[in-house]
N, C-alpha and C positions, 0 to 999 in steps of 0.2 A: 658610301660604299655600294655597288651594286650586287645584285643578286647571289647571282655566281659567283662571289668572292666573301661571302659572309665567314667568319672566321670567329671563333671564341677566342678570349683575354687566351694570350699565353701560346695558343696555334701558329703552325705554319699556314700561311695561305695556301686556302686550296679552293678548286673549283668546282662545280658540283651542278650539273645538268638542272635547267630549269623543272624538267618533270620532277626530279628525285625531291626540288626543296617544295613544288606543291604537293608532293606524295607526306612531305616532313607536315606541310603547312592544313593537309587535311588530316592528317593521325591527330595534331595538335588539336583543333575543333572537334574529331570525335570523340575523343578524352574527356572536352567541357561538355559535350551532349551528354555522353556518360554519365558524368556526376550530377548530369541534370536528372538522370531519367528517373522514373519512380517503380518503375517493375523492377527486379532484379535479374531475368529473362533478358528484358533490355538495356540495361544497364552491363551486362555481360557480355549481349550481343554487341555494343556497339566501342567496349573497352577490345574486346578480340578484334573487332576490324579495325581497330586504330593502330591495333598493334601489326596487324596485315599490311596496312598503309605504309607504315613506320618500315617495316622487311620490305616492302615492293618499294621504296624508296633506297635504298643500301642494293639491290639489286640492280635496280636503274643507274643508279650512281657510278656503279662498278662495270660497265658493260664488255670492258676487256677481260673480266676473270668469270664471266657469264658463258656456260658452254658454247658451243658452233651451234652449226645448223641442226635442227631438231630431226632427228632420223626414230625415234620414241617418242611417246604418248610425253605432250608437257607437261612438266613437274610444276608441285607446288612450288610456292615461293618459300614455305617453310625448307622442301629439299635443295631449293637453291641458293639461301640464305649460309648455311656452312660453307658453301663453295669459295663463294665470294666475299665471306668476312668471318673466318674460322674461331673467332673468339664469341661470335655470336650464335655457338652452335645449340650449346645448353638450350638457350633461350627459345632455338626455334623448336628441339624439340618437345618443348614443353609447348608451346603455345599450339604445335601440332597436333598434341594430346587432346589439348583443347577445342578442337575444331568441329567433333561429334557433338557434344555437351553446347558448343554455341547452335548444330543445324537444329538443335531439339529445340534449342531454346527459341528460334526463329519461329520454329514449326507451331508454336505457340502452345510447349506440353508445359502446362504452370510448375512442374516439380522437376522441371529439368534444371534446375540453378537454385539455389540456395540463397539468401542474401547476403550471407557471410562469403559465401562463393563469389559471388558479385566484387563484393567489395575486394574481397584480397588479388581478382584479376584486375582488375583499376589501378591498384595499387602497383600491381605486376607491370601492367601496360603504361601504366605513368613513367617506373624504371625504365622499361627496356626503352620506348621513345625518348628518352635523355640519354640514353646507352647510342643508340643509334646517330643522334645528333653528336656525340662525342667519336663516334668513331667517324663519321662525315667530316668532321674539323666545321661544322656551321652551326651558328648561333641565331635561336630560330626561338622569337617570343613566345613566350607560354600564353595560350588564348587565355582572356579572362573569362570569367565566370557568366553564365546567360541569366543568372539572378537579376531580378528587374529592382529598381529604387525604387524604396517604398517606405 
């Protein structure tokens, strides 16, 4: 099966622009960084970008329910993610929410994220990137883990 025609047991076929499924195929690997990471600063920053990845991928994907020409300052992708796949509104505003709480945590303030904080956006961004792939109709391997054999 090629690319652009990956499909979950049970979908109709459907097609899905090369960028949208590397946009799928990078949320996926930032996930497993994620769970690599040992800060919880970065283990947050990099579960929020995967989930950025995961929405700029469903935008990409959709480019006919994507507004016209930009005549205003460009919107995030959190504002353009209801546009163009309205079941996934909650989620972007939520992750929108999140988006001060991740530049702190970049900016590298140690008390901007919590580890429990950490953990339960992983767990968030693990959802909504399987939410994403189901709303895409593509089936799109879960990276394995970067743990080494030992």
């Amino acid at each position: 099966m090629d690319t652009l025609s990956q499909v979950r047991p049970g979908r109709t076929r459907c097609r899905v622009a090369p960028a949208a499924l590397a946009l799928l195929q990078s949320a996926r690997q930032g996930l497993a960084e994620a769970a690599e990471e040992g800060s919880a600063g970065s283990r947050y920053v990099a579960a929020h970008l995967a989930a950025l990845r995961a929405a700029a991928a469903v935008v990409a994907a959709r480019p006919e329910a994507s507004p016209g020409p930009r005549r205003k300052a460009p919107k995030s992708v959190w504002e353009l993610l209801p546009r163009v796949e309205p079941a996934l509104a909650e989620w972007a505003a939520f992750f929108a929410a999140g988006a001060r709480k991740r530049a702190a945590a970049e900016a590298g303030l140690a008390r901007a994220v919590s580890g429990t904080e950490a953990e339960d956006l992983l767990r968030d961004a693990e959802t909504f990137v399987s939410l994403v792939e189901d709303a895409l109709g593509v089936a799109v391997q879960p990276v394995l883990p970067l743990r080494s054999a030992g």
